[in-house]
Phi, psi and omega in degrees: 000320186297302202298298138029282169302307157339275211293358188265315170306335185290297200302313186312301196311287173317349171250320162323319254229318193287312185285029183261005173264003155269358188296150177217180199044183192292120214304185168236010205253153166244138192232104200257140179290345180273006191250004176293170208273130216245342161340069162007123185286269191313353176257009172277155169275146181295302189295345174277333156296337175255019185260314185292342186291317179292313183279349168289307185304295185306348204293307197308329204262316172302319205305308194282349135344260180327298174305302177305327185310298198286324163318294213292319185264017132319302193273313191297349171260349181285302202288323158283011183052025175247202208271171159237077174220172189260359138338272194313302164316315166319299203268359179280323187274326185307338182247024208253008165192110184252127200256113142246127194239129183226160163235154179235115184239158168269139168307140167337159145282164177202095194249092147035320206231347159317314192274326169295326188275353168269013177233326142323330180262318162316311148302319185308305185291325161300031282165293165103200163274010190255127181336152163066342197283179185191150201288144187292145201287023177246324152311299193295325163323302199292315168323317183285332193292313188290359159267332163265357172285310179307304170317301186294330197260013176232038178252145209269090163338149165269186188272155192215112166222132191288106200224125172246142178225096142311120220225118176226121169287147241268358185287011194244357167238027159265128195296308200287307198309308204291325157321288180294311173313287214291339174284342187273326168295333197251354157235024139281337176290297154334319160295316181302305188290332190294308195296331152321341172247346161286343203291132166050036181280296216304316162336269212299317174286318164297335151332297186273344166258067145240329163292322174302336177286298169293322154309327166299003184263292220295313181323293176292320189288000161277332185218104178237050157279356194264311198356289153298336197280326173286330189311288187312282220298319169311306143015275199274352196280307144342267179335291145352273222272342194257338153295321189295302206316292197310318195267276239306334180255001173291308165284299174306343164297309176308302200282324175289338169281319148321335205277322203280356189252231176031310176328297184306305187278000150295309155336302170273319172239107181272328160255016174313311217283345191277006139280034173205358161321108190294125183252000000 
């Protein structure tokens, strides 16, 4: 019956973990790094060891994740005067410089008399040797159009020039202020880069210890000299498995909040990010 209950808990934990790409806002669940799964290493079978070796580690890496997240956007909303979310900061900065750019050109040069002395030289030649003649009207037509092409290609084009008015809020020439945003932007960032090897892992880890949960069945009843020791690693594999779910939505509420901030300061400051580039 304990076993049972066990795999319902597992299978419960592993379906919260799938359905966790619809989650938004702030995770509710707490996931303490003193509470991972405690199971001596060396008393393990390797493949169950490296299952715990794996669950420790993301449990260890969202949790200190999560804990910088949540400091950096406290202070970036403490220091910008807005909500402490990651809107409200996304629209604080988005509008915290605004670029308008206009063009201005001068008129062309133009002489005038370029379309005149060419339609003058043209009737003349259309004209012939004959006295008095004159070119017929669809000729003529045609003459005036080619004289005004002749115009247009001898005009001195004008000068276009370009005038930007940068708009900047007045937190960006405070020296002390400006500090706390930028350090603090650069570890949403720093987070942004991290959260590439956590996104969406806690599925998956949970995922192979519910096989593992079933292979430990198959396991005692081959040797059931295991018994405690399989006893103990189902434990913990529970235990496991009901943190990961729990650090897994703690990182996607982390990654929906990253995604709407890390645009904006790419956007606005496009070269922030190679501070923090490993190269």
């Amino acid at each position: 019956m304990i076993r049972v209950q066990f795999a319902a808990l597992l299978a419960a934990a592993a379906l919260s973990c799938g359905c966790a790409g619809t989650f938004s806002g702030s995770a509710s669940a707490s996931v303490d790094v003193s509470a991972d799964i405690q199971v001596p290493i060396a008393e393990m079978p390797p493949k169950y060891a490296a299952w715990v070796v794996e669950a420790e580690g993301y449990l260890a890496a969202v949790n200190a994740a999560y804990a910088m997240h949540t400091r950096a956007t406290a202070d970036l909303a403490a220091v910008l005067g807005v909500d402490a979310n990651a809107d409200a900061i996304a629209a604080f900065l988005r509008n915290a410089i605004q670029i308008e750019t206009t063009m201005t050109c001068t008129p062309p040069s133009f002489n005038a008399s370029v379309v005149a002395d060419c339609r003058a030289e043209a009737s003349a030649r259309a004209r012939g040797n004959a006295s008095g003649g004159s070119a017929s009207g669809a000729a003529s037509a045609g003459i005036s159009a080619n004289c005004e092409a002749r115009g247009s290609l001898s005009i001195e084009p004008g000068q276009c020039t370009f005038e930007t008015t940068v708009t900047e809020h007045p937190i960006l020439g405070d020296a002390a202020r400006w500090a706390t945003v930028q350090a603090n932007m650069k570890v949403i960032l720093q987070l942004s880069a991290a959260n590439v090897h956590l996104d969406g892992r806690g599925a998956g880890i949970n995922a192979r210890g519910m096989e593992l949960y079933a292979q430990s069945v198959t396991d005692l009843a081959d040797d059931p000299t295991l018994a405690l020791q399989l006893n103990n690693i189902q434990g913990e594999l529970k235990k496991g498995a009901d943190l990961v779910g729990a650090a897994n939505e703690k990182q996607l509420a982390m990654n929906s909040d990253l995604s709407a901030m890390v645009g904006v300061i790419n956007d606005q400051f496009p070269q922030m990010r190679a501070s923090v580039e490993v190269r």
